[in-house]
N, CA, C and O of each residue as an XYZ file, in Angstrom:
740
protein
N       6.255     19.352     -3.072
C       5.330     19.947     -4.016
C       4.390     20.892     -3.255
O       3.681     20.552     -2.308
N       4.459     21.904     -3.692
C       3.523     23.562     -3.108
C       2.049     22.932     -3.124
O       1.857     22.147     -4.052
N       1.027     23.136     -2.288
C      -0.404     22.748     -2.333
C      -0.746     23.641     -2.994
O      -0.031     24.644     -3.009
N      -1.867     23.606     -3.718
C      -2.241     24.898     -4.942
C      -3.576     25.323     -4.124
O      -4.220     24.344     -3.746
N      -3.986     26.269     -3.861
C      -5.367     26.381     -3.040
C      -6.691     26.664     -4.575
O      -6.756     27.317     -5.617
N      -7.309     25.937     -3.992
C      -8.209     25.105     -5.040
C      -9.593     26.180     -4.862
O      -9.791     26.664     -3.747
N     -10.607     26.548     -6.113
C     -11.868     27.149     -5.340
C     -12.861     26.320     -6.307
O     -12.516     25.536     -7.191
N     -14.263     26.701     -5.905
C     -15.750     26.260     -6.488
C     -16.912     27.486     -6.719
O     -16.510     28.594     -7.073
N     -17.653     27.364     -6.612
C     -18.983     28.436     -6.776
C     -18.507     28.924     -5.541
O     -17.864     29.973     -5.552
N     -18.777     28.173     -4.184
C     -19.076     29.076     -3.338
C     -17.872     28.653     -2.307
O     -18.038     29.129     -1.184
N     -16.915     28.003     -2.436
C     -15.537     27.572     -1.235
C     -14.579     27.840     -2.029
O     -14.589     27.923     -3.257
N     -13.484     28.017     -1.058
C     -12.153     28.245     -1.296
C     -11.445     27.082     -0.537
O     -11.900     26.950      0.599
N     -10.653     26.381     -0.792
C     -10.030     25.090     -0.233
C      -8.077     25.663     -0.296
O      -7.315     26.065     -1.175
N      -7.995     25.401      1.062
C      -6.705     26.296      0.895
C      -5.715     25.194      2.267
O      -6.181     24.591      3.234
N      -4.352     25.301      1.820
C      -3.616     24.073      2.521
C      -3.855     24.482      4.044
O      -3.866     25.656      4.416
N      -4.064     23.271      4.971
C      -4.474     24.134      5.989
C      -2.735     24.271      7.007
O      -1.788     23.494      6.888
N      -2.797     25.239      7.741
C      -1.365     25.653      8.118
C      -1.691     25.959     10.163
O      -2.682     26.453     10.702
N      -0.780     25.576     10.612
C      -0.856     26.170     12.004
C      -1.717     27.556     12.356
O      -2.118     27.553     13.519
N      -1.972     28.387     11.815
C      -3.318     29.401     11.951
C      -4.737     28.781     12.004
O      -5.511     29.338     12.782
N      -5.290     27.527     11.178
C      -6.139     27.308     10.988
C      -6.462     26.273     12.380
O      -7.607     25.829     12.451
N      -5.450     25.882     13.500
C      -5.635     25.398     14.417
C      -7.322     25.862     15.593
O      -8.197     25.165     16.107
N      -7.187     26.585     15.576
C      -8.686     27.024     16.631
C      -9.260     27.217     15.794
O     -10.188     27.549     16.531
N      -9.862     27.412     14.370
C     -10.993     27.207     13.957
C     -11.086     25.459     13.612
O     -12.207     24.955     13.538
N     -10.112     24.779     13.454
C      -9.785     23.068     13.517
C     -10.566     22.656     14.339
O     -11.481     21.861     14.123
N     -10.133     23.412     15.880
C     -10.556     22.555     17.422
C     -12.111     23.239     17.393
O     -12.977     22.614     18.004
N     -12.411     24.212     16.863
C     -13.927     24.791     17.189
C     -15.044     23.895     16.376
O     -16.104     23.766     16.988
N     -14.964     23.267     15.107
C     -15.500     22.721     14.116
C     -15.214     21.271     14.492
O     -16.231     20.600     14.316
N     -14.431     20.721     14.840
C     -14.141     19.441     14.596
C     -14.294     18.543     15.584
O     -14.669     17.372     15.517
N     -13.897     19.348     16.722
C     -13.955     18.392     17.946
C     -15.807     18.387     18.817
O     -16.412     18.990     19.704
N     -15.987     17.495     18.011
C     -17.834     17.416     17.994
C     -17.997     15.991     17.890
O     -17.394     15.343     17.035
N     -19.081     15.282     19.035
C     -19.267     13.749     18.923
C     -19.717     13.634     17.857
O     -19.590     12.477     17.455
N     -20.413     14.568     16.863
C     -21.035     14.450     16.130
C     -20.773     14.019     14.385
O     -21.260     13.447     13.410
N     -19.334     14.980     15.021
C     -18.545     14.399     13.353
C     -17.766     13.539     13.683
O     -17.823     12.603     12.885
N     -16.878     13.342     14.666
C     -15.934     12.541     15.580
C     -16.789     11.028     15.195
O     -16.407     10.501     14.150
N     -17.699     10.440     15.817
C     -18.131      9.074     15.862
C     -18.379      8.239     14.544
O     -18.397      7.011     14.461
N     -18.575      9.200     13.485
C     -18.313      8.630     11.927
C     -16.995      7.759     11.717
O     -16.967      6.789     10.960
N     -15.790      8.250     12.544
C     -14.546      8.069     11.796
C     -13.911      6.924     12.623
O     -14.491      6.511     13.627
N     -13.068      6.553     12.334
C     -12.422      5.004     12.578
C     -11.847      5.345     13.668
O     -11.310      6.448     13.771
N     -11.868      4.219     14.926
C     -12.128      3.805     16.026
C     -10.474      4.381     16.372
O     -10.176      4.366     17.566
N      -9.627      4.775     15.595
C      -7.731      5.059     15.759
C      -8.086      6.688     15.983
O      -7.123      7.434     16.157
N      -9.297      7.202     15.983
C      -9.470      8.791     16.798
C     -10.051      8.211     17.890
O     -10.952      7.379     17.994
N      -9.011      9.115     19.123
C      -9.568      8.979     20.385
C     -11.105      9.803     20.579
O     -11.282     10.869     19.989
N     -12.164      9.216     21.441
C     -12.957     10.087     22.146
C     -12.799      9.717     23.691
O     -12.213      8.722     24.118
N     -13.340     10.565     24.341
C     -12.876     12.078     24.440
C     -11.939     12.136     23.908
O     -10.970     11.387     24.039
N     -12.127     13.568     22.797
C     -10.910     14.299     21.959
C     -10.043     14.787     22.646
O     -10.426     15.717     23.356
N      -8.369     14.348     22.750
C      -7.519     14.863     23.969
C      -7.434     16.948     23.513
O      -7.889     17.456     22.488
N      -6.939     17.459     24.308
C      -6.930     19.433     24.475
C      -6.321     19.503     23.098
O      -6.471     20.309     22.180
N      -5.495     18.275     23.249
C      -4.320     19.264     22.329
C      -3.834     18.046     20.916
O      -2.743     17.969     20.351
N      -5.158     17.179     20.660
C      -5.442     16.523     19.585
C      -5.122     17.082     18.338
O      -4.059     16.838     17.767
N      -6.112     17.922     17.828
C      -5.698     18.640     16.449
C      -4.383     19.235     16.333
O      -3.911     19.294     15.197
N      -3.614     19.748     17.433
C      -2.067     20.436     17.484
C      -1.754     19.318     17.205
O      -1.644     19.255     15.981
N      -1.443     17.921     17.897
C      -0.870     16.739     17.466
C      -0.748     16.148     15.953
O       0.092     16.050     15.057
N      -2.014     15.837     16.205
C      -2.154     15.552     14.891
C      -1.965     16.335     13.633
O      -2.202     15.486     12.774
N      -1.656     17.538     12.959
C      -1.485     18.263     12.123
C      -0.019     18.186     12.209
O       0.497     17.961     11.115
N       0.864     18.315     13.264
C       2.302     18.803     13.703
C       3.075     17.350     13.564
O       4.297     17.489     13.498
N       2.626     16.023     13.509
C       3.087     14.603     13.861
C       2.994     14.476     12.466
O       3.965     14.486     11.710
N       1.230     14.296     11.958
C       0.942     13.250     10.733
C       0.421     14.393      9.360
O      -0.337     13.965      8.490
N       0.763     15.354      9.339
C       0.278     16.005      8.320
C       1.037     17.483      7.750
O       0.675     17.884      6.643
N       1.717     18.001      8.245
C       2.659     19.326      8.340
C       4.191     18.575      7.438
O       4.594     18.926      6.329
N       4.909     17.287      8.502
C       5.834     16.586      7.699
C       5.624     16.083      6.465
O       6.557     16.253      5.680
N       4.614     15.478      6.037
C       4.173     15.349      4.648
C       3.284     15.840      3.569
O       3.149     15.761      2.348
N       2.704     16.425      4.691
C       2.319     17.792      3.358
C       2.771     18.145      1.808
O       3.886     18.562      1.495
N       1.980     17.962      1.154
C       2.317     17.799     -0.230
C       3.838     16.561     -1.101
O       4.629     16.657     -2.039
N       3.607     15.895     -0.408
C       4.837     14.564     -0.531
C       3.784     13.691     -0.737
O       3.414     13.514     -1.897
N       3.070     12.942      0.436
C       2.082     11.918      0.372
C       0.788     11.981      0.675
O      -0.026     11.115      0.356
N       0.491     13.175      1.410
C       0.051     13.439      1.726
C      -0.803     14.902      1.561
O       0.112     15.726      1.520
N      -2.097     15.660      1.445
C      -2.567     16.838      1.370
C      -3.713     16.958      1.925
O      -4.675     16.191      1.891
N      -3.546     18.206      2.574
C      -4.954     18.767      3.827
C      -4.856     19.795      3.402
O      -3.957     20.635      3.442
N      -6.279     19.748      2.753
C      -7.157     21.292      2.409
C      -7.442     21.806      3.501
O      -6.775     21.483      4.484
N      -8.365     22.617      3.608
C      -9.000     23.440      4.988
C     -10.366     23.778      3.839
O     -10.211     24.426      2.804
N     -11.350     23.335      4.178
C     -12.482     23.976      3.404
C     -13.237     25.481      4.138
O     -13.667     25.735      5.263
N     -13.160     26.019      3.255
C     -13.431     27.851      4.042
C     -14.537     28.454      2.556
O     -14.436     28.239      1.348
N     -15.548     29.265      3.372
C     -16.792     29.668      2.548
C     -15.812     30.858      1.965
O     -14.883     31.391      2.572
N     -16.264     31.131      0.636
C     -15.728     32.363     -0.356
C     -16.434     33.331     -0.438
O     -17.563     33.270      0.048
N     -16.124     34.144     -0.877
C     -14.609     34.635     -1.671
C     -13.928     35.219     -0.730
O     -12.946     35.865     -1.095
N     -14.174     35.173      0.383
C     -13.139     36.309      0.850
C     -13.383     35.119      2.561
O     -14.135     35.348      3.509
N     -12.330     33.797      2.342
C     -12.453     32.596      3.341
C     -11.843     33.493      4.810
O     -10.778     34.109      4.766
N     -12.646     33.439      5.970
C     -12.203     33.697      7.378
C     -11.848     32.668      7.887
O     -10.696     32.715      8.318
N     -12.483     31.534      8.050
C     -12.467     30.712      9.052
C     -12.441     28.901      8.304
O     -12.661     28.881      7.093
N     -12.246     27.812      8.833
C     -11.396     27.200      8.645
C     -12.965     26.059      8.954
O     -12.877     25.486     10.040
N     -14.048     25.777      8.292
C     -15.022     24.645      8.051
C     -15.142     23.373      8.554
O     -15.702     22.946      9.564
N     -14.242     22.606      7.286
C     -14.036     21.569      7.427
C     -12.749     21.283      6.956
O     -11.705     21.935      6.942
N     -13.024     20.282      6.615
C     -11.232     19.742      5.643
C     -11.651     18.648      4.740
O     -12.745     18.086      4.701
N     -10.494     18.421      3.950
C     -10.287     16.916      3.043
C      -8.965     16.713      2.881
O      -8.225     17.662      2.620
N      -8.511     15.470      3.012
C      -7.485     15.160      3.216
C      -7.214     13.863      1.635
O      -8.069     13.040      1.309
N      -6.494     13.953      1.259
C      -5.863     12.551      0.403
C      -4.524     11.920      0.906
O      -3.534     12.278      1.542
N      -5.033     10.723      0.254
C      -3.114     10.460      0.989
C      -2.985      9.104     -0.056
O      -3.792      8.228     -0.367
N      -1.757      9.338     -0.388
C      -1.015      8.607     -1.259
C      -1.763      6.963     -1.218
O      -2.654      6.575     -1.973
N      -1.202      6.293     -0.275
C      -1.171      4.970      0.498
C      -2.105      4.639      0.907
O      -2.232      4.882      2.107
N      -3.068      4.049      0.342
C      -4.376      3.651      0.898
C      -5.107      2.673      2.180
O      -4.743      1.561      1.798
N      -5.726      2.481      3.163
C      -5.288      1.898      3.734
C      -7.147      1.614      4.469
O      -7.429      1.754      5.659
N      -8.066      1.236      3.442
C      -7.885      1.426      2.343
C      -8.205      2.579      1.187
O      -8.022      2.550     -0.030
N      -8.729      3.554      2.013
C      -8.836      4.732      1.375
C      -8.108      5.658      0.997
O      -7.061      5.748      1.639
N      -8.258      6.411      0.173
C      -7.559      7.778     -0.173
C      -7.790      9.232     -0.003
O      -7.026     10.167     -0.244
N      -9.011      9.232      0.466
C      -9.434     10.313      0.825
C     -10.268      9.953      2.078
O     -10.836      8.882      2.295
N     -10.230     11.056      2.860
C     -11.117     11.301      4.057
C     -11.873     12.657      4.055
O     -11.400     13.391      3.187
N     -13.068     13.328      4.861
C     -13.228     14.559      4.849
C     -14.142     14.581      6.379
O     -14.573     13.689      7.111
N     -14.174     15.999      6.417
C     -15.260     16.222      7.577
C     -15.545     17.676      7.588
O     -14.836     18.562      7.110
N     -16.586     17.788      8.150
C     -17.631     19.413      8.010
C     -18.339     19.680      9.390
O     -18.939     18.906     10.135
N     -18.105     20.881      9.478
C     -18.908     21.245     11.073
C     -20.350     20.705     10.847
O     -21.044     20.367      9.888
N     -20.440     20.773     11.939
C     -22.355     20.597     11.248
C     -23.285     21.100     11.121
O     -24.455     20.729     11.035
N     -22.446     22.663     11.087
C     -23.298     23.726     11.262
C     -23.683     23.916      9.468
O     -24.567     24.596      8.947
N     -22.535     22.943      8.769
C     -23.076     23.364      7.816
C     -23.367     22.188      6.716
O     -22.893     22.411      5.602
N     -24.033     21.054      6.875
C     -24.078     19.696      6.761
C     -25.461     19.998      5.944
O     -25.724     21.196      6.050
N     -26.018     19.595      5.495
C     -27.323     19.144      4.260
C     -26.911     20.474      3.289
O     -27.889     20.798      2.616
N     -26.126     21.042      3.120
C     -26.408     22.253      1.989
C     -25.151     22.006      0.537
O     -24.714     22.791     -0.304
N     -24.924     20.642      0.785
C     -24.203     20.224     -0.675
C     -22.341     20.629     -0.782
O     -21.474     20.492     -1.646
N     -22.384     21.042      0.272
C     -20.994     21.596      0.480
C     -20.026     20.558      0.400
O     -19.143     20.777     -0.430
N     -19.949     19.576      0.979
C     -18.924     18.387      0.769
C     -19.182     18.399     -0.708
O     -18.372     19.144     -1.260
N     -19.962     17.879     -1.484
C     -19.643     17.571     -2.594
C     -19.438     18.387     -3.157
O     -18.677     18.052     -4.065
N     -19.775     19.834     -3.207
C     -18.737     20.560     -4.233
C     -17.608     20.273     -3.831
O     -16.801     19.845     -4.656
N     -17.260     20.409     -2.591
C     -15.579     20.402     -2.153
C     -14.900     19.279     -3.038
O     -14.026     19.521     -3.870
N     -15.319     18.234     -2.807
C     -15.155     16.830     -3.367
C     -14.487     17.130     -4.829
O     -13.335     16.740     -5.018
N     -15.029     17.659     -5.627
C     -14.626     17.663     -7.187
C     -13.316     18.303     -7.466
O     -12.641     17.931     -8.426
N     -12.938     19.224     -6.692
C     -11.863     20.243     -7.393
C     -10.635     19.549     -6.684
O      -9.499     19.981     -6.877
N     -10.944     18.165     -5.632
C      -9.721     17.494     -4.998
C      -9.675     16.524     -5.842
O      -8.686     16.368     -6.558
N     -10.604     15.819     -5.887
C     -10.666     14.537     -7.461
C     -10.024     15.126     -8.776
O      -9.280     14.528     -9.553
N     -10.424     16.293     -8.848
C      -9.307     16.769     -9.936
C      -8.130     16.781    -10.176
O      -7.470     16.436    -11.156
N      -7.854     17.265     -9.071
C      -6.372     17.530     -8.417
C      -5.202     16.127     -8.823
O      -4.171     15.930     -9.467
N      -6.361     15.256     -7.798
C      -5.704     13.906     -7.489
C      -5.466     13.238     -8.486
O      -4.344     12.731     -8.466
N      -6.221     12.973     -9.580
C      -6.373     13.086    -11.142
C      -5.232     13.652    -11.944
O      -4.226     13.157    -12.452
N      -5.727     14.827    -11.881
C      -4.702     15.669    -13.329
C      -3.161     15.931    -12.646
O      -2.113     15.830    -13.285
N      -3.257     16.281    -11.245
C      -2.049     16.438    -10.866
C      -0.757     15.452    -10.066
O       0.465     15.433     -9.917
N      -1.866     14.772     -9.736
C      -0.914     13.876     -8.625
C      -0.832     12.676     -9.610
O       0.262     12.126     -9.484
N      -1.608     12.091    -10.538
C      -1.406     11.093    -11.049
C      -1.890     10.027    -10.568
O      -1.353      8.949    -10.819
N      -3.145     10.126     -9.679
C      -4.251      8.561     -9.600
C      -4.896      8.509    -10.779
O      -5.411      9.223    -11.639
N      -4.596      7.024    -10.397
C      -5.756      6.515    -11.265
C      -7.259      5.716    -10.901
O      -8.298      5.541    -11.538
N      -6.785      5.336     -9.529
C      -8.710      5.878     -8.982
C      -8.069      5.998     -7.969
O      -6.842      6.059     -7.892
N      -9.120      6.059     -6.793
C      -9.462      6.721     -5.631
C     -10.400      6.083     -4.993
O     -11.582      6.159     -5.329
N      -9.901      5.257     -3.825
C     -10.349      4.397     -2.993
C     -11.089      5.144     -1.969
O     -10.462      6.049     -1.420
N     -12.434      4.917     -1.569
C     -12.883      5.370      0.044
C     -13.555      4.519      0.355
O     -13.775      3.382     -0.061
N     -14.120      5.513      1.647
C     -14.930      4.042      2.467
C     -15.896      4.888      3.251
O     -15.979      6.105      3.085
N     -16.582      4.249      4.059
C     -17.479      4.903      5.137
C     -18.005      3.935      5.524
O     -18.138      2.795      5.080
N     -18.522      4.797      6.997
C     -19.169      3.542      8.120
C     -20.563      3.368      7.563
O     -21.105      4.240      6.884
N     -21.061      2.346      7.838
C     -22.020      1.406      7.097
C     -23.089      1.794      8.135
O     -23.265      1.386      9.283
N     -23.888      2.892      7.242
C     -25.181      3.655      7.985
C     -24.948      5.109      8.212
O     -25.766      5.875      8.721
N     -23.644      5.449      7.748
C     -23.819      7.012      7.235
C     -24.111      7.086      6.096
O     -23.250      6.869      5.244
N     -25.547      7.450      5.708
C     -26.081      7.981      4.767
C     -24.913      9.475      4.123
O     -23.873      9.295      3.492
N     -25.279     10.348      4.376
C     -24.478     11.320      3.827
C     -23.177     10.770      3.152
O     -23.040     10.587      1.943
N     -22.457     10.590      3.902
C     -21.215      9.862      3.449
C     -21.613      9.299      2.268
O     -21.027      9.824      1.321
N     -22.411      8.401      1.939
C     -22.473      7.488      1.256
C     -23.260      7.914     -0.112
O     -23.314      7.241     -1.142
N     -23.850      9.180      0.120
C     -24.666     10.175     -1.156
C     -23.523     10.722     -1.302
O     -23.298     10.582     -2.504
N     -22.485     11.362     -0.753
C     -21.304     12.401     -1.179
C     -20.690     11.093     -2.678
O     -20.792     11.476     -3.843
N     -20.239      9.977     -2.433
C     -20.083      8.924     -3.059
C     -20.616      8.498     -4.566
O     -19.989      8.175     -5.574
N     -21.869      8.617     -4.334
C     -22.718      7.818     -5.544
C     -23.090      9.613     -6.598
O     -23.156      9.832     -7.807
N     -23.223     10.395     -5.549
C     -23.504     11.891     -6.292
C     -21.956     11.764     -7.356
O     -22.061     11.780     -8.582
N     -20.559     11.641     -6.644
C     -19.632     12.190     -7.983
C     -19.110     10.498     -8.578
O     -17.914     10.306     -8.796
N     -19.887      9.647     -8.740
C     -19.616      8.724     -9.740
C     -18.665      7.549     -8.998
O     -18.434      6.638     -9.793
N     -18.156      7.374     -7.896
C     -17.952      6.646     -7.132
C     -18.822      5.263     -7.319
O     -20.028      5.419     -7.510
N     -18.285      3.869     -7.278
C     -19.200      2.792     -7.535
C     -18.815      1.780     -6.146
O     -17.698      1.783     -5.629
N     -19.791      1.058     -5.741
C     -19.568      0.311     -4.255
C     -18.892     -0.701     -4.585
O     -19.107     -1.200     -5.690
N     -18.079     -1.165     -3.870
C     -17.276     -2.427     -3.941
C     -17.718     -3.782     -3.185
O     -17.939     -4.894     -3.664
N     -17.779     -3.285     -1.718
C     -18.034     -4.211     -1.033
C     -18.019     -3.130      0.439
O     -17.689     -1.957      0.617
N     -18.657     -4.424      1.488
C     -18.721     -4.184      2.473
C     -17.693     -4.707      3.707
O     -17.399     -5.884      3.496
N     -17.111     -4.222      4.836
C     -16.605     -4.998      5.270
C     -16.210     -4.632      7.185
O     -16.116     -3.465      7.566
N     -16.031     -5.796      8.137
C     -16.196     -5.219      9.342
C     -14.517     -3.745      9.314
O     -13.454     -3.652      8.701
N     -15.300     -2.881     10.426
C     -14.266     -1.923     10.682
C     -14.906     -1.639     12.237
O     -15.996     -1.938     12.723
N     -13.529     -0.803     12.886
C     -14.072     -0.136     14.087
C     -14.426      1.446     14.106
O     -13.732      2.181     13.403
N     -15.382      1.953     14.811
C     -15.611      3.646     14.548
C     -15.130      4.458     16.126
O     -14.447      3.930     17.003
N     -15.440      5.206     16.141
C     -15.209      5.827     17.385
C     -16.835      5.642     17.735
O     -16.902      5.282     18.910
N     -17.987      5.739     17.229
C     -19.051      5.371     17.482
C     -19.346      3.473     17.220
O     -19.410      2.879     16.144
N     -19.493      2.832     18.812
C     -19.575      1.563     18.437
C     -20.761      0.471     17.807
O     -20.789     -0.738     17.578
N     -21.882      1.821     17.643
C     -23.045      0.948     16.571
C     -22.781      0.796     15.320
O     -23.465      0.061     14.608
N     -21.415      1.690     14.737
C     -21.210      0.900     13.418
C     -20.156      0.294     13.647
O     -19.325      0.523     14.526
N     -20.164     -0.663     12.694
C     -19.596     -2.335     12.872
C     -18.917     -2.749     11.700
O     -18.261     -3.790     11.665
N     -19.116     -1.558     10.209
C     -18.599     -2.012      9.518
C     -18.789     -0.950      8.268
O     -19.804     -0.262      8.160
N     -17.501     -0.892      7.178
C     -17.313      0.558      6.644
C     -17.786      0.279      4.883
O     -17.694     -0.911      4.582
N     -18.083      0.853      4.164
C     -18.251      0.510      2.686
C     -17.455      0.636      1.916
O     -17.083      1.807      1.998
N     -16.578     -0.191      0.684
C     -15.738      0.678      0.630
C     -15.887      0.805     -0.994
O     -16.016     -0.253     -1.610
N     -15.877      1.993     -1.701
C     -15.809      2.792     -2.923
C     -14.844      2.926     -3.572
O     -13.910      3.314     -2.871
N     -14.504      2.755     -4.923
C     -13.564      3.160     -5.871
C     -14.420      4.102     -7.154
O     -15.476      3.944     -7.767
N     -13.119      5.331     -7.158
C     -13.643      6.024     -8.337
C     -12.386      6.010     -9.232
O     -11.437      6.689     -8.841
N     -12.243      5.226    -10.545
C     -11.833      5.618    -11.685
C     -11.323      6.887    -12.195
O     -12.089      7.847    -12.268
N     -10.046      6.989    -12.572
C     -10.021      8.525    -13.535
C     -11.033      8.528    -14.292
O     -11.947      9.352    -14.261
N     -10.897      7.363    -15.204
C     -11.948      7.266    -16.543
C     -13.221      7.555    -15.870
O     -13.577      8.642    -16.326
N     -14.161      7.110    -14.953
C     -15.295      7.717    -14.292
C     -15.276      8.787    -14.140
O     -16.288      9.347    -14.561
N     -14.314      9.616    -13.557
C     -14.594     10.722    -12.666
C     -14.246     11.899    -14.426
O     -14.838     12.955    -14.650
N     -13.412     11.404    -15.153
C     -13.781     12.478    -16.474
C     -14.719     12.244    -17.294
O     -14.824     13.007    -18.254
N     -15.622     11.173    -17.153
C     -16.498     11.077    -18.177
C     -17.664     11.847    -17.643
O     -18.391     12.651    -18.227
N     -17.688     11.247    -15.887
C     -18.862     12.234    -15.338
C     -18.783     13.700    -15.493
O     -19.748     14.448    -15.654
N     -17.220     14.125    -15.412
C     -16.728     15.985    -15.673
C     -17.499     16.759    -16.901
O     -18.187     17.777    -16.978
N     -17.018     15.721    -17.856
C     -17.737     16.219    -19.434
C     -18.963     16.042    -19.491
O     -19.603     16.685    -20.323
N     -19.576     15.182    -18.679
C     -21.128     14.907    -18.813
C     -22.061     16.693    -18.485
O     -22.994     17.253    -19.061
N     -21.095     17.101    -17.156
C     -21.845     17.764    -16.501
C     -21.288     19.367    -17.068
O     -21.511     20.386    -16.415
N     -20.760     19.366    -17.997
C     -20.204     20.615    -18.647
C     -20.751     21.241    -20.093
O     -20.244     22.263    -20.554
């Protein structure tokens, strides 16, 4: 199945492809976004991490079980932000995301957020949408409760940062996520 490149007010979300590699490694490979995420990302980030990883776990399934946006500022996207990823198989989440941090408090994840919940929704056929986050990322955890996401529970996990100890984990409803759509229309 073709990835459809998705937009908002102000992003364009577009499948990300072997070009988007060095703006990947320029944005991403940062302790800063790195130590949020589960303890199965190496730090130190190996040279040739993001080549791996895109070419191993995300290129082969690309639009099968798997889908990686590339989040890029509009209308006319250069460079390659952040990302969001869904994936079929929860484990226990379904979505993941991450953002340089150059561009972090200005609401950008959560627009991004909606037009993939849509997606995942109208096109792929969930019927909710499991996430999680490490327990004491705030942000994370406003991206969450902002699009109608409700807490489940708490529970231990490992991070690449070892002061968190344990991840939250969230379910959003179709029925939630369209009632909140129409609310806000």
């Amino acid at each position: 199945m073709e990835i459809p490149t998705l937009t908002t007010h102000r992003l364009v979300l577009v499948p990300v492809t072997e070009q988007d590699i060095p703006a990947y490694k320029k944005h991403f490979v940062d302790y800063n976004i790195i130590r949020h995420l589960a303890r199965a990302v190496p730090w130190p980030y190996p040279a040739d991490g993001v080549e791996s990883f895109l070419k191993a776990e995300i290129f082969p399934h690309q639009g099968k079980d798997r889908w990686l946006w590339g989040i890029h500022l509009g209308p006319d996207p250069k460079e390659l932000i952040g990302a969001i990823e869904l994936w079929r198989e929860g484990k226990p989440e379904n979505r993941g995301f991450w953002l340089s941090k150059a561009y972090w408090n200005q609401g950008i994840m959560t627009e991004a957020v909606a037009p993939i919940n849509d997606y995942a929704f109208d096109a792929l056929g969930f019927e909710k949408l499991v996430f999680s986050n490490a327990k004491g990322n705030a942000p994370s955890r406003r991206i969450k409760e902002k699009t109608g996401a409700q807490y489940l529970r708490t529970e231990q996990a490992e991070f690449v940062d070892p002061a968190y100890t344990e991840h939250e984990i969230w379910e959003l409803t179709k029925e939630a996520w369209l009632h909140r759509r129409r609310q806000a229309e």
